[in-house]
PyMOL Python script that loads the backbone (N, CA, C, O; Angstrom):
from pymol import cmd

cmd.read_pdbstr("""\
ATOM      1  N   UNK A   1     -20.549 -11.789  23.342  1.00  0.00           N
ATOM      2  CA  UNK A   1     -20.854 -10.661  22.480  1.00  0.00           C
ATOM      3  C   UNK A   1     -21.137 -11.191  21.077  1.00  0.00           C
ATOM      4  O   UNK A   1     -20.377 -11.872  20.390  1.00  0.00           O
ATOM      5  N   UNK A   2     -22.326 -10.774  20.781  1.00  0.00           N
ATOM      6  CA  UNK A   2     -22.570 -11.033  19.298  1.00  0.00           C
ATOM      7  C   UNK A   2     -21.949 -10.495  17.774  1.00  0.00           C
ATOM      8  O   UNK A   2     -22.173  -9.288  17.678  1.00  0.00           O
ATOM      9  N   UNK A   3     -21.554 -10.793  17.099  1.00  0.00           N
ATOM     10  CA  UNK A   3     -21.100 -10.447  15.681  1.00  0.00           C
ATOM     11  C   UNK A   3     -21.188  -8.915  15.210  1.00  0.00           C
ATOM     12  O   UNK A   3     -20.284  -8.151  14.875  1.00  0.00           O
ATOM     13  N   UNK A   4     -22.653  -8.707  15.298  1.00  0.00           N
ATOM     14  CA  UNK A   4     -22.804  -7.625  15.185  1.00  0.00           C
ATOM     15  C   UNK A   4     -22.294  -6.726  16.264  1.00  0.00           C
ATOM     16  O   UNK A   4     -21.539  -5.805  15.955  1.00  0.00           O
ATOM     17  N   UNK A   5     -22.663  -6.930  17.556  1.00  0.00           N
ATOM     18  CA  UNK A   5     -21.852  -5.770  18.597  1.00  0.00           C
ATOM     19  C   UNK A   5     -20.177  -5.547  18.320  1.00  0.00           C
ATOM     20  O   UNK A   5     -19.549  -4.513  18.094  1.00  0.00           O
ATOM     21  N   UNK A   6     -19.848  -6.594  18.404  1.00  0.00           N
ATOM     22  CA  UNK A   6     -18.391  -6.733  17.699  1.00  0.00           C
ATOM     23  C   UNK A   6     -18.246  -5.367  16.945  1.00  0.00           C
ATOM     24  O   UNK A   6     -17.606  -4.374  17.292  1.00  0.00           O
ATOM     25  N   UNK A   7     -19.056  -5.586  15.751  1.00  0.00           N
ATOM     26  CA  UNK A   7     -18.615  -4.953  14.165  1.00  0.00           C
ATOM     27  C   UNK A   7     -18.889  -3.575  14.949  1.00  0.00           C
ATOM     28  O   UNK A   7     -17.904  -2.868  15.162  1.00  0.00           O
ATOM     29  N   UNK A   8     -19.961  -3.202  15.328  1.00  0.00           N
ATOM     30  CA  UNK A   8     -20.494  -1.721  15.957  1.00  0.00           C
ATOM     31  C   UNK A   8     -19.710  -1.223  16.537  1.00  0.00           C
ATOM     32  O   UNK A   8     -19.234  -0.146  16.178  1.00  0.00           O
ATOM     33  N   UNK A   9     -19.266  -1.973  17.811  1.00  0.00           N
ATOM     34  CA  UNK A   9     -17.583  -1.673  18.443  1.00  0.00           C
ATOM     35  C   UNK A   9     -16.446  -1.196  17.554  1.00  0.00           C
ATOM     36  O   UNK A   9     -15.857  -0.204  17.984  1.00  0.00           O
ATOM     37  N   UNK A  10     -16.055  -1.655  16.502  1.00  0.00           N
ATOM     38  CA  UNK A  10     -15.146  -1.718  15.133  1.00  0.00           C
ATOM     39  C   UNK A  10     -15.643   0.058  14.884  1.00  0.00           C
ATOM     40  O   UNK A  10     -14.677   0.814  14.789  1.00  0.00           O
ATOM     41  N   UNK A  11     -16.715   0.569  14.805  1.00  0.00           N
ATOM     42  CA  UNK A  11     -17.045   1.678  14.108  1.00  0.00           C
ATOM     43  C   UNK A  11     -17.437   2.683  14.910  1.00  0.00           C
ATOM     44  O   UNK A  11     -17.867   3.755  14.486  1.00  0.00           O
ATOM     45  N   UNK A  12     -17.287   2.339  16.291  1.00  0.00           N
ATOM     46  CA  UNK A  12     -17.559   3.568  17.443  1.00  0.00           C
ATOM     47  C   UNK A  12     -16.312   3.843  17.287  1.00  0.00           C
ATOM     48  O   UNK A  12     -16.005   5.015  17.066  1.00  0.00           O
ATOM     49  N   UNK A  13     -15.093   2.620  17.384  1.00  0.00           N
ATOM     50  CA  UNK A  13     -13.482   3.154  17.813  1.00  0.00           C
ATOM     51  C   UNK A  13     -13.167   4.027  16.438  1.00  0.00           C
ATOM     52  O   UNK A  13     -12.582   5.110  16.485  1.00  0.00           O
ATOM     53  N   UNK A  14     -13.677   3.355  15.081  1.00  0.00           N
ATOM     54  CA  UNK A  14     -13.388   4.199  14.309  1.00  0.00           C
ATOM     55  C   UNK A  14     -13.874   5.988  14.416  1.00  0.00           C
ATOM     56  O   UNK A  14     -13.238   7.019  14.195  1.00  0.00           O
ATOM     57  N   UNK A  15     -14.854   5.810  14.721  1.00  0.00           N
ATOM     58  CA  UNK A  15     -15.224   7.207  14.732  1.00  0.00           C
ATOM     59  C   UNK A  15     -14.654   7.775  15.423  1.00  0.00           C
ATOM     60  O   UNK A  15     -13.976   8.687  14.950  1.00  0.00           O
ATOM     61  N   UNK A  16     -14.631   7.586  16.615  1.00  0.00           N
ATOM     62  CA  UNK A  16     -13.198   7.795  18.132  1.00  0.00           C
ATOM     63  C   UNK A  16     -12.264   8.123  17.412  1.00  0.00           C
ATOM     64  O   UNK A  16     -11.947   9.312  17.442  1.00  0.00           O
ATOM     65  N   UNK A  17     -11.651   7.374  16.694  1.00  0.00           N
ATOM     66  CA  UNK A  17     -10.362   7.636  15.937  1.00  0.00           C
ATOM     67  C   UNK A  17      -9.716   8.555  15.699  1.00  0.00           C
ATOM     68  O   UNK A  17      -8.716   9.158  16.088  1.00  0.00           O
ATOM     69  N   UNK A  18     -10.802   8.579  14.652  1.00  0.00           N
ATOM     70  CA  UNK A  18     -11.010   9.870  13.649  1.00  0.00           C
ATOM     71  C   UNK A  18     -11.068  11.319  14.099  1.00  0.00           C
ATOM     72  O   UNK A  18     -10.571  12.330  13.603  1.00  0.00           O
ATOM     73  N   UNK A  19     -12.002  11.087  15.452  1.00  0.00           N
ATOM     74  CA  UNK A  19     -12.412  12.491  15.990  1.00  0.00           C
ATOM     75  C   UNK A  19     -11.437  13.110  16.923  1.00  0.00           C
ATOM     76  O   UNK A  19     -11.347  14.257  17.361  1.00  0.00           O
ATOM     77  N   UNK A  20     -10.663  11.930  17.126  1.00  0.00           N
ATOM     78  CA  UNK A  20      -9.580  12.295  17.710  1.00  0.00           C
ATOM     79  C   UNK A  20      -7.899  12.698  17.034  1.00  0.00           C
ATOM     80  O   UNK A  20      -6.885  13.065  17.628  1.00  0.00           O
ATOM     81  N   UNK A  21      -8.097  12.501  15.897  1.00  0.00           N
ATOM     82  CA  UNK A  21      -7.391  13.098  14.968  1.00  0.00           C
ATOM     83  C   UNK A  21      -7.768  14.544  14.495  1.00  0.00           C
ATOM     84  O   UNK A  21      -7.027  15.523  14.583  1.00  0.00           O
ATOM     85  N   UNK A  22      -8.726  14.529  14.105  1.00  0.00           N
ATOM     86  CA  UNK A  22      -9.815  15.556  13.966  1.00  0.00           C
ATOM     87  C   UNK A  22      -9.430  16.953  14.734  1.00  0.00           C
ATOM     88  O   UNK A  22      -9.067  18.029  14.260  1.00  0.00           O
ATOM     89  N   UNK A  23      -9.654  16.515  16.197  1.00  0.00           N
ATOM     90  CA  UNK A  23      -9.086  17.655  16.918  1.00  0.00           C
ATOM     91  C   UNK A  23      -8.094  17.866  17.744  1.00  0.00           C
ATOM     92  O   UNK A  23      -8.122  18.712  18.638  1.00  0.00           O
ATOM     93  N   UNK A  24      -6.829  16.853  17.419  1.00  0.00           N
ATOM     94  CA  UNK A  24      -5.796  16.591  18.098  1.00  0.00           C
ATOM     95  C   UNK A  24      -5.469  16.301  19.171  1.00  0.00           C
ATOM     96  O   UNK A  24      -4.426  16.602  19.753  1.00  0.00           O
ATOM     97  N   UNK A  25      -6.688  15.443  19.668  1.00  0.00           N
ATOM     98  CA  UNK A  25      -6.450  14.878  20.910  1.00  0.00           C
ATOM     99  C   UNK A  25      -6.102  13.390  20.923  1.00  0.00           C
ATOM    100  O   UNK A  25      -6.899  12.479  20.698  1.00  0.00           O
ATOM    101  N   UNK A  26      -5.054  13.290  21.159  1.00  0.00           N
ATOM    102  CA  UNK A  26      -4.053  12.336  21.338  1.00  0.00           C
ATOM    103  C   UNK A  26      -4.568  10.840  22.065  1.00  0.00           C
ATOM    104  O   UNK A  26      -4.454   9.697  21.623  1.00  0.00           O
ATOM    105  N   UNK A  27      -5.033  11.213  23.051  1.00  0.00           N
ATOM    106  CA  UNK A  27      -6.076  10.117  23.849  1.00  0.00           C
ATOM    107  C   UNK A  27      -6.633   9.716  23.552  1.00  0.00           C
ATOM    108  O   UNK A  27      -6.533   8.495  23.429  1.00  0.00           O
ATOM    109  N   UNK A  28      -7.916  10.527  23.105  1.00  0.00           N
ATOM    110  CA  UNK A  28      -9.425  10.022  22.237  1.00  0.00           C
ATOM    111  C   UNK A  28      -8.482   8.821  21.528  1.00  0.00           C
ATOM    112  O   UNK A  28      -8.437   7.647  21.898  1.00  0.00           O
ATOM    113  N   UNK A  29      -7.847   9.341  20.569  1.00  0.00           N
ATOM    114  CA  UNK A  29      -7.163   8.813  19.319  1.00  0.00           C
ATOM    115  C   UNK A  29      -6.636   7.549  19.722  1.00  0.00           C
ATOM    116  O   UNK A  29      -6.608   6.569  18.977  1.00  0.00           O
ATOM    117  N   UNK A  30      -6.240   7.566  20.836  1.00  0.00           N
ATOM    118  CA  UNK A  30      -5.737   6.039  21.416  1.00  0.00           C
ATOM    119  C   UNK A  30      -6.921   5.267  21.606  1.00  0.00           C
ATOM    120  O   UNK A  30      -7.253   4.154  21.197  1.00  0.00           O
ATOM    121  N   UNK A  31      -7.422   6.034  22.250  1.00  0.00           N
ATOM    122  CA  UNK A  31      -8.369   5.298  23.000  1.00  0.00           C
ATOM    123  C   UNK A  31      -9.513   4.454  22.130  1.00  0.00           C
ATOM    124  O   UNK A  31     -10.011   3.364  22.411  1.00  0.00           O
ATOM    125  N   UNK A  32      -9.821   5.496  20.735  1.00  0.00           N
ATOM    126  CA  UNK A  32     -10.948   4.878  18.968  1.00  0.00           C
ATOM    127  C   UNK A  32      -9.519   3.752  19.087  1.00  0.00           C
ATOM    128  O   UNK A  32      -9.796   3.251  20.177  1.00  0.00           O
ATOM    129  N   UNK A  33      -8.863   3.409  18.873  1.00  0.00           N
ATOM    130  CA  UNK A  33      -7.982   2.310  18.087  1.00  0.00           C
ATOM    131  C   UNK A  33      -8.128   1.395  18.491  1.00  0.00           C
ATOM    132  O   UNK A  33      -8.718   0.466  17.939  1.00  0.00           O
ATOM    133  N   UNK A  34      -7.412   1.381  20.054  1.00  0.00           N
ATOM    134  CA  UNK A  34      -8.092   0.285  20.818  1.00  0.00           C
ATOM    135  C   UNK A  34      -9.450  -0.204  20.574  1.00  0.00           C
ATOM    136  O   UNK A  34      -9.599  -1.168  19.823  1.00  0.00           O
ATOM    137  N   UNK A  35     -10.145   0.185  20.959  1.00  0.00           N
ATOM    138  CA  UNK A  35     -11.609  -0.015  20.663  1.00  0.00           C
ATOM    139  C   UNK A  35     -11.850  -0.587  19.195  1.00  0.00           C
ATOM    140  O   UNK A  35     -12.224  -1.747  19.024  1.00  0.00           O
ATOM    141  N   UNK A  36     -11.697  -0.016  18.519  1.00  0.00           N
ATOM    142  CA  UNK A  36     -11.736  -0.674  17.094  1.00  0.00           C
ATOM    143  C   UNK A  36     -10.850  -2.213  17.707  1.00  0.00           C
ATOM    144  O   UNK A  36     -11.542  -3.169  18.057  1.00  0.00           O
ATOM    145  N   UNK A  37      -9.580  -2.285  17.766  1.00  0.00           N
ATOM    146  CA  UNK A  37      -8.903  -3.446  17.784  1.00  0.00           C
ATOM    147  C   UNK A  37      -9.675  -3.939  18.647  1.00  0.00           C
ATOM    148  O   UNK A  37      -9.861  -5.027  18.101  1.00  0.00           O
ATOM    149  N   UNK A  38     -10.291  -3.983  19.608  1.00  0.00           N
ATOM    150  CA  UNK A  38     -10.774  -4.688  20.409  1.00  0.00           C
ATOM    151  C   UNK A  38     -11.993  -5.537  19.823  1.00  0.00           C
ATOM    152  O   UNK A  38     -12.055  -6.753  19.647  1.00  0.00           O
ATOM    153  N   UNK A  39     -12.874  -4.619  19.589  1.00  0.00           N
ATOM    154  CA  UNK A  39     -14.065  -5.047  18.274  1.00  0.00           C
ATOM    155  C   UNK A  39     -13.702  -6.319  17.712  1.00  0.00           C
ATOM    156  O   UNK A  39     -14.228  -7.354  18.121  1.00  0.00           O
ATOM    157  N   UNK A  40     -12.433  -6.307  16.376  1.00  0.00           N
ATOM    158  CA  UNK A  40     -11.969  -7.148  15.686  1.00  0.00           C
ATOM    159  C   UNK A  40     -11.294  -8.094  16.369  1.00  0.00           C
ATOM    160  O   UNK A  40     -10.864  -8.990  15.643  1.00  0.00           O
ATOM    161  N   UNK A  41     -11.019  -8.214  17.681  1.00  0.00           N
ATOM    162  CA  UNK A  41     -10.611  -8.901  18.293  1.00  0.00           C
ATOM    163  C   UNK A  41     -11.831 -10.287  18.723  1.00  0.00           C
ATOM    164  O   UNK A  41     -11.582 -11.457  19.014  1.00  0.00           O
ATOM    165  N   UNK A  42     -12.999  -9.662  18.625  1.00  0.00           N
ATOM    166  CA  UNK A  42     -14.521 -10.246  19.432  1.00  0.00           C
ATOM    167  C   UNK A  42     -14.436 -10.961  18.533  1.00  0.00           C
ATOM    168  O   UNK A  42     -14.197 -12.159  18.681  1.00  0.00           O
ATOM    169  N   UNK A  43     -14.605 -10.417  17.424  1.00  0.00           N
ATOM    170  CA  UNK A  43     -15.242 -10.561  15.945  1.00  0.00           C
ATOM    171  C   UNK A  43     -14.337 -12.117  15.658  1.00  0.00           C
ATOM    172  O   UNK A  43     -15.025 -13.136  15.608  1.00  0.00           O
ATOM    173  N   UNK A  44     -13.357 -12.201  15.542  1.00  0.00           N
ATOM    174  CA  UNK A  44     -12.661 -13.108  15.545  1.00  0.00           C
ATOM    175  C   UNK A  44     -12.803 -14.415  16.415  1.00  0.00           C
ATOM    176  O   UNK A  44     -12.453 -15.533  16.036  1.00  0.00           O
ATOM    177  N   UNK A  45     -13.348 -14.126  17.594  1.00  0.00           N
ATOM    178  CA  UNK A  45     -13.726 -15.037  18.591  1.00  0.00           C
ATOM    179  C   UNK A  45     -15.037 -15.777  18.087  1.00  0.00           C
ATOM    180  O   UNK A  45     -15.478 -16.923  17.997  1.00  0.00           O
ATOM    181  N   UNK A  46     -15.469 -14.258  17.765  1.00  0.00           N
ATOM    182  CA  UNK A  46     -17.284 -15.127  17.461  1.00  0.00           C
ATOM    183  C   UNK A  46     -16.643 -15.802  16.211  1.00  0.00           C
ATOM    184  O   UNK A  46     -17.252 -16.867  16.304  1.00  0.00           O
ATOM    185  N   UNK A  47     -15.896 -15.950  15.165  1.00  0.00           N
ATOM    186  CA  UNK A  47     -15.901 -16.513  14.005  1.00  0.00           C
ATOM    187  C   UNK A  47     -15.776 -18.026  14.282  1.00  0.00           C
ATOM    188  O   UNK A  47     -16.384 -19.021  13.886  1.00  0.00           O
ATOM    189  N   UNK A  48     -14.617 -17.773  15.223  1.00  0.00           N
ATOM    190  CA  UNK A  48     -13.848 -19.485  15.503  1.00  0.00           C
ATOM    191  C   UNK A  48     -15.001 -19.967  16.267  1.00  0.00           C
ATOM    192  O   UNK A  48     -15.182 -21.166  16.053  1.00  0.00           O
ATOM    193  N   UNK A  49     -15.918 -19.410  17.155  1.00  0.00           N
ATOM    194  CA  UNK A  49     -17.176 -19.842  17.704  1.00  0.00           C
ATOM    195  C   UNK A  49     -17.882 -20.680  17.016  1.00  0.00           C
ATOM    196  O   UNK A  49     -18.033 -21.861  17.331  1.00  0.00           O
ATOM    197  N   UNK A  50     -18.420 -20.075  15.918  1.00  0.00           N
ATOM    198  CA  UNK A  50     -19.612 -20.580  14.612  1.00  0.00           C
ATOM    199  C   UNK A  50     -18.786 -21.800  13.925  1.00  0.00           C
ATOM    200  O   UNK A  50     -19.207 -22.946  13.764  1.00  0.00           O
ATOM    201  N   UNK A  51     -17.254 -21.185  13.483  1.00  0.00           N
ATOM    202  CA  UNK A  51     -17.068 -22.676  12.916  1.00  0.00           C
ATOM    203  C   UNK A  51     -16.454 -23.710  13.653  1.00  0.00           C
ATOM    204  O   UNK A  51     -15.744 -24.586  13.160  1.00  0.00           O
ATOM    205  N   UNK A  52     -16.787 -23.570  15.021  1.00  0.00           N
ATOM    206  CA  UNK A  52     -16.784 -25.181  15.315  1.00  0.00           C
ATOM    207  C   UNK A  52     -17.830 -25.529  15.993  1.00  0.00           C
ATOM    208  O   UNK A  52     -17.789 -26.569  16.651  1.00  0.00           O
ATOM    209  N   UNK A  53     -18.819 -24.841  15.973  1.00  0.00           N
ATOM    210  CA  UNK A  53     -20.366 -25.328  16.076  1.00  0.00           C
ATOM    211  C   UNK A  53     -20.382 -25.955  14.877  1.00  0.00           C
ATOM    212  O   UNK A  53     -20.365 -27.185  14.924  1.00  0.00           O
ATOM    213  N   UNK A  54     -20.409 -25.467  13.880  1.00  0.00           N
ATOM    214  CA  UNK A  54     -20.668 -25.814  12.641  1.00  0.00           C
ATOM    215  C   UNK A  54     -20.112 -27.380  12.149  1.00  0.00           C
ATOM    216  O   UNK A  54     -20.661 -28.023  11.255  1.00  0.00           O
ATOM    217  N   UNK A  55     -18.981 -27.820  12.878  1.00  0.00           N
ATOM    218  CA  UNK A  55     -18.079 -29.015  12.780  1.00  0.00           C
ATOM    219  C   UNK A  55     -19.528 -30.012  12.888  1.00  0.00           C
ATOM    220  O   UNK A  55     -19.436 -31.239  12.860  1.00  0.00           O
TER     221      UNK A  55
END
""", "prot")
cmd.dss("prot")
cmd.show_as("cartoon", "prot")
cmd.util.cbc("prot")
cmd.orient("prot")
């Protein structure tokens, strides 16, 4: 997964989040967080990726 899909992931869960706060659904709301964490989870992978290509 690329950097960018990562980050996009990061801002679907956010919106998820949100919308699930929004209208008190408890799930959704789990379910945006994860997703966000998951995102930042990639994101992190791809980082350590680049810098040891970069070595």
């Amino acid at each position: 997964m690329s950097k960018g899909k990562a980050k996009a992931k990061q801002i679907k869960g956010k919106l998820k989040e949100t919308t699930g706060d929004a209208v008190g659904n408890k799930r959704m709301e789990a379910e945006g967080r994860a997703e966000k964490v998951s995102g930042k989870a990639q994101e992190a992978v791809e980082k350590a990726k680049k810098s040891l290509r970069d070595r």
